[in-house]
C-alpha positions in Angstrom: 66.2 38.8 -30.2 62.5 38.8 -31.5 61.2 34.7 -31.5 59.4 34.4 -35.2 58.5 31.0 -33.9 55.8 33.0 -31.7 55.3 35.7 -34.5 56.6 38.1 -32.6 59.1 39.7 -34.7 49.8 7.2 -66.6 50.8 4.3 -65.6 49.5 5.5 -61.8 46.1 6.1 -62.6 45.3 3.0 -64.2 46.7 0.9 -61.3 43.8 3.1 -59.2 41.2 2.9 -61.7 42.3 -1.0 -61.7 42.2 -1.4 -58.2 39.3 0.9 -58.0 40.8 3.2 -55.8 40.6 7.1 -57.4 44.0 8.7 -58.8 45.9 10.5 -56.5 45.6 14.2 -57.2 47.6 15.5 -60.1 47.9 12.0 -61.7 46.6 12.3 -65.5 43.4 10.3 -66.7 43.8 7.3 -68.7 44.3 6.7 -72.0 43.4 4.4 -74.4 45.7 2.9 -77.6 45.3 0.1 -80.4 47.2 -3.4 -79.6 50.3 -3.4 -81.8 49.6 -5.0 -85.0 45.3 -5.3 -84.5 42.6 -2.9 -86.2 41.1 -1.4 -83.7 36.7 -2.8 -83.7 34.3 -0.9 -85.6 32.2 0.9 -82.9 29.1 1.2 -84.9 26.4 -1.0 -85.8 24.8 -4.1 -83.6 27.8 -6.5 -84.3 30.3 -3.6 -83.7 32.4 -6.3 -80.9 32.2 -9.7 -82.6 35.3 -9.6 -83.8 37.3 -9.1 -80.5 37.6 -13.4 -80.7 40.6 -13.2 -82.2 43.0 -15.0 -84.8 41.9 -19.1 -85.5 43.7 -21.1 -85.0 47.5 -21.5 -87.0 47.3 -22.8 -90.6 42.9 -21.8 -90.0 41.4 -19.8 -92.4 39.2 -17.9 -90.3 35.2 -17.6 -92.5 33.6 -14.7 -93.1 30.5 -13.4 -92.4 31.4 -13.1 -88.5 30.5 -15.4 -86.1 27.0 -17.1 -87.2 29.4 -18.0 -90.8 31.8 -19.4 -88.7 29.6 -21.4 -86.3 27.8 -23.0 -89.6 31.5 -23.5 -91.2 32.2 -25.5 -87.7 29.1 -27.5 -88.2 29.8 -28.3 -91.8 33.0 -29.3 -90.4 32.2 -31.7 -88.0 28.7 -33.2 -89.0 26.2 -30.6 -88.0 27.2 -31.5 -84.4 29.7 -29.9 -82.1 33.2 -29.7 -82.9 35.5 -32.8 -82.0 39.0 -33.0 -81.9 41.1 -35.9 -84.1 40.1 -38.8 -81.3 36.8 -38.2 -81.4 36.2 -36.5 -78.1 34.9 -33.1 -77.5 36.7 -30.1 -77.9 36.3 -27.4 -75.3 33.7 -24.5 -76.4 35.3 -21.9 -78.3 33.4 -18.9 -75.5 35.4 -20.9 -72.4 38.7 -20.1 -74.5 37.6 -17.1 -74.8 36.9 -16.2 -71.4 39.9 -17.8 -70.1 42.1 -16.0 -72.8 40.6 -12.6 -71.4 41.1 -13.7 -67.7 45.2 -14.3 -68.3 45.4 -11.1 -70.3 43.3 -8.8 -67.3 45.4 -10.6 -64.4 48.6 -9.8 -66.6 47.4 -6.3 -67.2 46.1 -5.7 -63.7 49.9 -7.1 -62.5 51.9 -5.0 -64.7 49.1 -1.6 -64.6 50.0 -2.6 -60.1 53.3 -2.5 -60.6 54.1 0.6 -62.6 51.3 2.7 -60.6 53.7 1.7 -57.5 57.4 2.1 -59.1 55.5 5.5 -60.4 54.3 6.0 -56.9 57.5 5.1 -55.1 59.6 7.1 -57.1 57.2 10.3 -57.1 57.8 10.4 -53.1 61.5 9.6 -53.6 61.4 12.8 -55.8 60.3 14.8 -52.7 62.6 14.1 -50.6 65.2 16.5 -49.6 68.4 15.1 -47.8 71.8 16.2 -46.5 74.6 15.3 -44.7 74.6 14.5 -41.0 77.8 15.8 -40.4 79.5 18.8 -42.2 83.6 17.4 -41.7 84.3 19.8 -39.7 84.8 18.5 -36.0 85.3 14.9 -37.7 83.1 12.3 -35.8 80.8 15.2 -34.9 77.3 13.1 -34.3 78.9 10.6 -31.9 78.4 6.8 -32.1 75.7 4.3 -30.6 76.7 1.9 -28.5 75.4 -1.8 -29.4 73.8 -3.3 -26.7 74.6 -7.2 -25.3 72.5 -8.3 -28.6 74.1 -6.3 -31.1 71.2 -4.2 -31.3 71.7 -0.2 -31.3 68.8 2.3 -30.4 68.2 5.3 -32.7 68.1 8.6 -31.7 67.0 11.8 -33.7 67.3 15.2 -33.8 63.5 16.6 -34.5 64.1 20.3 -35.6 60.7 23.1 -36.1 62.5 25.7 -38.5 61.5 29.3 -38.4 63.2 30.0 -41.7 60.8 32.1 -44.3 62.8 31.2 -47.3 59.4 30.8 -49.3 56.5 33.2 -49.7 54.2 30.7 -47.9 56.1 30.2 -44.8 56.5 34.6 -45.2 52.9 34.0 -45.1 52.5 31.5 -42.3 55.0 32.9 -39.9 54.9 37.0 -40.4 58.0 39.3 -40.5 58.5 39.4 -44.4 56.8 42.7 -44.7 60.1 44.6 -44.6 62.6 41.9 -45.6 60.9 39.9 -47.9 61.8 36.0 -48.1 64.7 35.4 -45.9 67.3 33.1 -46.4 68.5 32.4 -42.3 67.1 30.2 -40.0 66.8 28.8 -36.5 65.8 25.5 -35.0 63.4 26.7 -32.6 62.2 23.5 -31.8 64.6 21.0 -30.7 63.7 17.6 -29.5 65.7 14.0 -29.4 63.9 11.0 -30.1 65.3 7.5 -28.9 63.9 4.9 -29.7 65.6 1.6 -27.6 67.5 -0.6 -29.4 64.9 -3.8 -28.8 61.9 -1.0 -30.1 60.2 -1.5 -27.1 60.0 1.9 -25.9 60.9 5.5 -26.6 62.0 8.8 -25.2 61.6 12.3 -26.2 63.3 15.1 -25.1 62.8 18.9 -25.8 65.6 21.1 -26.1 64.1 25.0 -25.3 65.1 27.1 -27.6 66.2 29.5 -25.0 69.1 27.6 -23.9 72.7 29.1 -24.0 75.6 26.8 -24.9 78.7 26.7 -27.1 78.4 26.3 -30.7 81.2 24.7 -32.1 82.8 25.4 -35.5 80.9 24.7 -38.4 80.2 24.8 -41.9 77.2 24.8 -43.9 77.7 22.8 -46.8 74.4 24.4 -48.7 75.3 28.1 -48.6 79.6 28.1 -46.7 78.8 30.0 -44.3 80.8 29.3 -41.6 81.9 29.9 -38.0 84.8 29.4 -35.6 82.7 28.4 -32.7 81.1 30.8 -30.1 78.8 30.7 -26.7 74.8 31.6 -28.2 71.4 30.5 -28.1 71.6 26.6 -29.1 68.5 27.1 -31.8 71.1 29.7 -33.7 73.3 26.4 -34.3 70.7 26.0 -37.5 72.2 29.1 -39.4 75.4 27.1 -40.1 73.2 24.1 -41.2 71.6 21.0 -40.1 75.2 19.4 -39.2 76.0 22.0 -37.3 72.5 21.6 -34.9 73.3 17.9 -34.5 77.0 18.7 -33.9 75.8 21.5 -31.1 73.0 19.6 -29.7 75.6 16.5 -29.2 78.4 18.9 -27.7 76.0 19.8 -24.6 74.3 16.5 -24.2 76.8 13.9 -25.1 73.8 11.8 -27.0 74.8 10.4 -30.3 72.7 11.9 -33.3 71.9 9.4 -35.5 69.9 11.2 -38.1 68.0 14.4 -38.2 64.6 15.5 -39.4 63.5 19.1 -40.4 60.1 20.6 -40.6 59.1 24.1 -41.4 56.0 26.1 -41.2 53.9 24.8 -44.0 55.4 21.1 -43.3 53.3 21.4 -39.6 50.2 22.6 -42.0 50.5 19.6 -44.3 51.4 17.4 -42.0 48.0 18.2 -39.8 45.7 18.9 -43.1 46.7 14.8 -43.7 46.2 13.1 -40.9 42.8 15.0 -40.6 43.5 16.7 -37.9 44.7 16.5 -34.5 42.5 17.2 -30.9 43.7 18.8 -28.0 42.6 20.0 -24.5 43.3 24.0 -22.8 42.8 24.4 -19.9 40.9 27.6 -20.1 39.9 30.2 -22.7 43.0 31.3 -24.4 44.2 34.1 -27.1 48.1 34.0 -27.5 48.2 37.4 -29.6 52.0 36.8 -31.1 51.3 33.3 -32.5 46.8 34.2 -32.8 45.8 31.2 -31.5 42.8 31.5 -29.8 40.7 29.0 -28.0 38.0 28.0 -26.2 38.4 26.2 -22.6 38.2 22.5 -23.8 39.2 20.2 -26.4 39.7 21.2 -30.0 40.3 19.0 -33.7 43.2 21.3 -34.9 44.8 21.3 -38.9 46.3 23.4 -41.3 47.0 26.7 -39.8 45.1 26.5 -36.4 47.8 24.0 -36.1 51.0 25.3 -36.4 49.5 28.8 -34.0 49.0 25.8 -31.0 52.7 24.2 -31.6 54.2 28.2 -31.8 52.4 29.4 -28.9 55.0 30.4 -26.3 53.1 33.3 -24.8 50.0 31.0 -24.4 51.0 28.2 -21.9 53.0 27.9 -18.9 55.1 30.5 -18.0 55.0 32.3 -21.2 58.4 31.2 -21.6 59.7 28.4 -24.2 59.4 25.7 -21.5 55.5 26.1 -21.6 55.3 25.8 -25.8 57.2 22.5 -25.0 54.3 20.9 -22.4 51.9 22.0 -25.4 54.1 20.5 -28.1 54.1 17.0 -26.3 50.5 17.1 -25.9 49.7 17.7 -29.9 52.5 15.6 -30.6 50.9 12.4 -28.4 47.7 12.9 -29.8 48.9 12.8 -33.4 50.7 9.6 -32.3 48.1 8.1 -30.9 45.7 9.0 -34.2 48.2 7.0 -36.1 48.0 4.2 -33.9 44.0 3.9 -33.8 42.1 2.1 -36.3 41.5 3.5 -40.0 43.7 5.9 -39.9 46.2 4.1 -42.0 43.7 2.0 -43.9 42.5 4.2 -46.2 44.3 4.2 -49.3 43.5 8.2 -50.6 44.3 8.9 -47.0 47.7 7.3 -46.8 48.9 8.2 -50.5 48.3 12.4 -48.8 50.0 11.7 -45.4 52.9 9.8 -47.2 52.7 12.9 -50.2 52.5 15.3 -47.4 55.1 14.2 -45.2 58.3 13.4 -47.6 57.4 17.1 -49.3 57.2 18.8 -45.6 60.8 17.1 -44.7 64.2 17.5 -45.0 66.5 14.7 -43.7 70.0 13.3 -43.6 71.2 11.1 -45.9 70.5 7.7 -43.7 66.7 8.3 -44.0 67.1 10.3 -47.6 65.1 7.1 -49.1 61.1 5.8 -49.2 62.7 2.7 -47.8 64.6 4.0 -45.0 61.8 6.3 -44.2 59.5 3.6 -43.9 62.3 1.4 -41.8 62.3 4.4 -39.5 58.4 4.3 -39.6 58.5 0.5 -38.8 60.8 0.6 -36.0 58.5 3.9 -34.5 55.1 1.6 -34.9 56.4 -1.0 -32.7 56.4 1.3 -29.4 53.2 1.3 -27.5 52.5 4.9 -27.3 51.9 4.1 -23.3 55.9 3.4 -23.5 56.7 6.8 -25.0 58.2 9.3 -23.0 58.4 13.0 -23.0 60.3 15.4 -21.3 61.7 18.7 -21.4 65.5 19.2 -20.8 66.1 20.6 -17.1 67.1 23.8 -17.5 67.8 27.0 -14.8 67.7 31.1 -15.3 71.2 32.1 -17.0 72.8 34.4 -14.3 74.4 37.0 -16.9 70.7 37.4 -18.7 66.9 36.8 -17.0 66.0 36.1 -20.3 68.1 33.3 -21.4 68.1 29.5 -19.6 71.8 27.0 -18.8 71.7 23.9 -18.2 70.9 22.8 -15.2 72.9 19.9 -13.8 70.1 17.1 -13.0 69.8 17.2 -16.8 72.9 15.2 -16.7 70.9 11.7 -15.3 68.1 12.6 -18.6 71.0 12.9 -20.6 72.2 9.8 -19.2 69.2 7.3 -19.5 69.5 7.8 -23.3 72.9 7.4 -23.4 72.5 3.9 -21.6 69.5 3.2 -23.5 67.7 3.1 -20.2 63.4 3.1 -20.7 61.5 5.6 -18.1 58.3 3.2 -18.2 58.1 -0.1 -16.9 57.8 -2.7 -19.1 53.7 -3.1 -18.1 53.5 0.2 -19.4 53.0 2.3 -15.7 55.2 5.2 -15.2 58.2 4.4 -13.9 58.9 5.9 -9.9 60.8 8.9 -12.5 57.4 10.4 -13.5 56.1 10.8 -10.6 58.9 12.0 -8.6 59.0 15.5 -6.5 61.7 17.6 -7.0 64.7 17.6 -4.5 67.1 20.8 -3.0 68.8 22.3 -6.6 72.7 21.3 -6.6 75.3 24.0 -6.7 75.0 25.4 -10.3 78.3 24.2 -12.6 79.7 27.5 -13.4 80.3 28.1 -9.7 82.5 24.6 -9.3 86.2 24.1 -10.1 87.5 20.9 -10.6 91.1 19.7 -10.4 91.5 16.5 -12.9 94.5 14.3 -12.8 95.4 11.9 -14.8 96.1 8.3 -13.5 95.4 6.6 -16.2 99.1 7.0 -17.7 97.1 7.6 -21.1 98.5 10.9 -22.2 96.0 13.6 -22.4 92.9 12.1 -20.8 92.5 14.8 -17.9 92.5 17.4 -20.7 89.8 15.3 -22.0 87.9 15.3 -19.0 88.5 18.4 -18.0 87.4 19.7 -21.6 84.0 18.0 -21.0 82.9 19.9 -18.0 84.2 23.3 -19.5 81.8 22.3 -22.3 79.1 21.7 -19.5 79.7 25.2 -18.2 82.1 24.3 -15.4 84.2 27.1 -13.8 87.1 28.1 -16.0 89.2 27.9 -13.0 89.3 24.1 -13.7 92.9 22.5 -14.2 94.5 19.6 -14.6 97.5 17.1 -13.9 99.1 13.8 -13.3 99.0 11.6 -10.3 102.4 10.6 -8.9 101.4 6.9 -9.5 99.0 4.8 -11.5 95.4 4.9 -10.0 92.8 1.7 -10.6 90.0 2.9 -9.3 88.2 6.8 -10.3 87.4 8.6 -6.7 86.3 12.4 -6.8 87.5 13.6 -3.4 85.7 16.7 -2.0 86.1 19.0 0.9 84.0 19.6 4.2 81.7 21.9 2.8 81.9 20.5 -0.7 79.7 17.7 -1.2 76.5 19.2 -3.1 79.7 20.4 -5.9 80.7 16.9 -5.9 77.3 15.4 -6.4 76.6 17.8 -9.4 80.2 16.9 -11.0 79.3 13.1 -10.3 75.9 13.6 -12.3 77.5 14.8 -14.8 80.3 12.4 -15.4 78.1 9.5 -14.8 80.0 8.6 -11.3 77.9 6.7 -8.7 78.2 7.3 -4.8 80.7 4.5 -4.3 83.6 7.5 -6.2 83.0 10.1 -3.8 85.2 10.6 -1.2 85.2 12.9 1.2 88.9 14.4 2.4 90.7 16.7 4.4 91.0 20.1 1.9 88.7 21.9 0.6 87.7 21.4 -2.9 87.4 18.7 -5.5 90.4 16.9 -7.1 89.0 14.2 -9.6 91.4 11.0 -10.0 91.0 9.1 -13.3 92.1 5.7 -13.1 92.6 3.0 -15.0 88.9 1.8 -14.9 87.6 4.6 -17.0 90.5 5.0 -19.6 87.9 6.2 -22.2 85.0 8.1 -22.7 83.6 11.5 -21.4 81.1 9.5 -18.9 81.8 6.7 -16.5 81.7 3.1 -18.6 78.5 1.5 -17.8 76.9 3.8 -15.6 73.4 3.6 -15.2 71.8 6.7 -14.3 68.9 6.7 -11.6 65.5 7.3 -14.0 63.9 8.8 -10.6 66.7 11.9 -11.1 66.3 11.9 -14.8 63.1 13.4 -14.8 62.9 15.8 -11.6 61.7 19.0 -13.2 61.5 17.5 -17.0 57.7 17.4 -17.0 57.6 13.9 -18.1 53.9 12.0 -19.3 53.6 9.1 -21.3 51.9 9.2 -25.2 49.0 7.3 -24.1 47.6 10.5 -22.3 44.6 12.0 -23.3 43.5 13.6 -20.6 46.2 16.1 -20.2 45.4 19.7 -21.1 47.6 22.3 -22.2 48.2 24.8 -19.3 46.8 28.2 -20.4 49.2 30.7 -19.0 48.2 32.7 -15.9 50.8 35.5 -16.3 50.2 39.1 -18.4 52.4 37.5 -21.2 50.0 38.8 -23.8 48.9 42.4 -24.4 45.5 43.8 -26.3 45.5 47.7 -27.9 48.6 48.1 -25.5 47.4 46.6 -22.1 49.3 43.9 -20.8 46.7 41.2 -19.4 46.7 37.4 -19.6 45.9 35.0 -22.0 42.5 34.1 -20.9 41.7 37.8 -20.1 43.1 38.7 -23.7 40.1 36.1 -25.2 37.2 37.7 -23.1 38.2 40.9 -24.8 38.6 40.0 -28.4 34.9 39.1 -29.4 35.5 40.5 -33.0 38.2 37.9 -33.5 37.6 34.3 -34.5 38.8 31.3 -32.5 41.2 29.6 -34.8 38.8 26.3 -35.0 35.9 28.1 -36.4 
């Protein structure tokens, strides 16, 4: 399978001109019209404006002969002197009337001009704003549910998905592969991440789902186009085929993580997205020429937009490995420098440069109906600004090689604690901001792999099918098919997970990913594992109020914090690119390119 990811395969403009800010682009120019009922003022001859006083006052003939016939009519009035009102006291000049008559009508204007350029405003970015369901109906519940915290506060989590659909002649353009099809009308997500945010805002995680990773898709529906499927075992970023539902209902089937809304960006929606925030800088390591995705760099640190871009965030063949894992690392470092250019001063000051962002961003997305609103958008944008980006977390799903195919990944089972820490709304900063003991942690001995353990489940809850339940859950996590289940003769309080002499790595990978601390294992006289469900966990797929350890949760998951601008993307040292058919490296594929432009110049 080819990865096209990596190209291989006026009401408005008067509120501005009010304000003094300029139209936003497209807006018409203003017009001008006659007050209902008034001539307009003869606009020739030296006394062209003295009529724009007005009407006298009621039951006032008003003189002729403009305003030196009416000053001397006054005067006649009133004794040659200044006018007087009936108790003999001055009346107020006629000009301050006049000023403050025209002071009332510009503040009413200016209000009214205000509030239809932002209605006109607010409903021009409601107009681009394309939104579907979160769920399709076909699994029921198939997103999950957060759980409230002692407050009554829940955390938000969000499935982030990169399409590599070309269902429009500009992303053909952007992302190749159209010359023989022509615009397509499939798609994959192949870029996955979940974003939590805590439910007290106070920090956030973000985790990267490679593309590469095998799991079971399960049935689905897409409500746009029907087509449908039954379920099968695939590459987790063909979930996206069947529709955004079916991507959040996939991504929560392997990772137990409620989905609480997703976004969707495309090609061009990276290109906008960096053309309006003015660009983003990043750091490579060394001199770099990815030829599938044509980025091409200098060693350093580069402003990127617009298509330069989008070839950094597809570059698979560029980083790392020259797997998907090593696009990942360079996706969190463009992805923390445009979150901390939103955070620094002036960026969101500038009203021209917040009317293109906001423009930009609600035409690049697609969302589910929860944030399919300017106001939910900018509640979700709200809740995003109150994390210090020192408190934001990313990591990359742990993942190992897939033993039927070198070039496909599983899951591995440490992912279970990263899983886990989301699930408990568990932060992996402190609260000072440091990385937690989880960043910095080496990695320990890998566990024995899930498809090689069997488990025995029996029930001793007396709650009829809840080791079927269980024992579904760690099929889904690709546990042996050899699992079975049964009842206990009697009703068990307490969960244990009894394992055999030689069997305690099995039993510490099946505890990781049930949520079950060291106080459930057991260790007995046969050989195997027999897992006892007792009354204390009568619900739920993971043990009830486990708290995963944050040092496991990122072992391997190449976690760094937002706030980290020194980090450079790893330029790959591997022959993962090729020039006029000879394999070489990415650095030794730039030396030899001279006649091709880096994609900065």
């Amino acid at each position: 399978m080819t990865d096209p990811w990596d190209g291989s395969a006026g009401q408005a403009t008067r509120r501005h001109q009010a304000t003094g800010h300029p139209a936003p682009p497209g807006m018409p120019g203003p017009r001008t019209r006659e007050a209902p009922g008034r001539k307009a003022p003869d606009r020739e001859g030296p006394d062209r404006d003295r009529d724009a006083d007005g009407p006298g006052r009621p039951g006032e003939e008003r003189p002729t002969g403009g305003r030196a016939a009416a000053r001397a009519a006054s005067r006649s009035r009133s004794g040659g002197g200044r006018a007087r009102n009936k108790s003999g006291r001055r009346a107020r000049p006629v000009r301050r009337r006049r000023v403050l008559r025209a002071i009332g009508i510009s503040v009413s204007l200016l209000v009214l001009i205000t509030a239809g350029g932002g209605w006109w405003f607010y409903q021009h970015l409601n107009g681009n704003i394309n939104s579907l369901s979160l769920t399709d109906g076909t699994n029921g519940d198939s997103a999950g549910k957060e759980k409230a915290d002692a407050f009554g506060r829940t955390p938000i989590n969000i499935l982030v998905m990169g399409s590599d659909g070309r269902t429009s002649s500009t992303d053909c353009k952007l992302g190749g592969g159209c010359s023989e099809t022509g615009v397509q009308s499939g798609q994959n997500a192949d870029v996955e991440m979940v974003l939590h945010v805590s439910a007290d805002r106070s920090n956030a995680t973000v985790m990267s789902i490679p593309r590469d990773t095998v799991t079971t898709v399960p049935a689905c529906k897409n409500t746009q186009t029907g087509k449908s499927t039954t379920g099968y075992t695939g590459m987790i970023n063909s979930a996206l085929a069947y529709g955004p539902a079916c991507q959040v209902a996939t991504v929560h089937k392997l990772t137990g993580i409620p989905i609480d809304h997703f976004i969707q960006v495309d090609f061009s929606g990276v290109v906008k997205m960096s053309d309006a925030v003015g660009g983003v800088s990043v750091c490579v390591s060394d001199n770099v020429y990815d030829t599938y995705s044509h980025l091409k760099l200098s060693k350093g640190t580069h402003t990127l937009k617009g298509v330069a871009a989008l070839e950094f965030v597809r570059s698979r063949h560029g980083f790392g490995d020259g797997s998907d894992l090593g696009r990942t690392y360079a996706q969190h470092i463009f992805l923390s420098a445009m979150i901390r250019k939103f955070k620094s001063a002036g960026t969101l000051t500038n009203p021209t440069a917040v009317y293109k962002l906001a423009d930009a961003a609600t035409k690049a997305l697609t969302v589910d109906d929860g944030l399919g609103s300017i106001k939910k958008l900018v509640g979700l944008a709200s809740d995003l600004d109150k994390v210090p980006a020192k408190r934001m977390t990313f990591t990359t799903m742990q993942t190992g090689a897939d033993p039927n195919d070198s070039n496909r990944l599983v899951v591995a089972a440490s992912a279970q604690s990263l899983f886990s820490t989301i699930v408990n709304d568990q932060s992996l900063t402190t609260g000072s901001g440091k990385k937690s003991k989880a960043a910095t942690a080496t990695a320990t001995a890998s566990a024995v792999p899930p498809a090689e353990i069997a488990v025995t489940v029996e029930n001793g809850t007396g709650i009829t099918g809840r080791a079927a339940t269980i024992a579904d859950t760690l099929l889904d996590k690709g546990y042996s098919p050899d699992t079975t289940t049964g009842n206990t003769p009697t009703t068990a309080s307490t969960t244990t997970l009894t394992y055999g002499s030689d069997d305690k790595s099995a039993a510490q990978t099946v505890a990781k990913t049930l949520g079950l601390s060291s106080s459930h294992l057991k260790k007995g006289t046969d050989s195997g594992l027999t897992l006892v469900i007792g009354t204390d966990w009568s619900s739920g797929t993971t043990y009830p109020d486990s708290k995963a350890d944050t040092t496991e949760a990122v072992q391997n998951a190449h976690a760094q914090t937002a706030d980290d601008s020194k980090s450079c993307a790893p330029v790959s040292t591997y022959k993962t690119v090729s020039v006029n058919g000879v394999a070489m490296t990415p650095t030794q594929a730039y030396a030899v390119s001279t006649g091709k432009k880096d994609s900065d110049s």
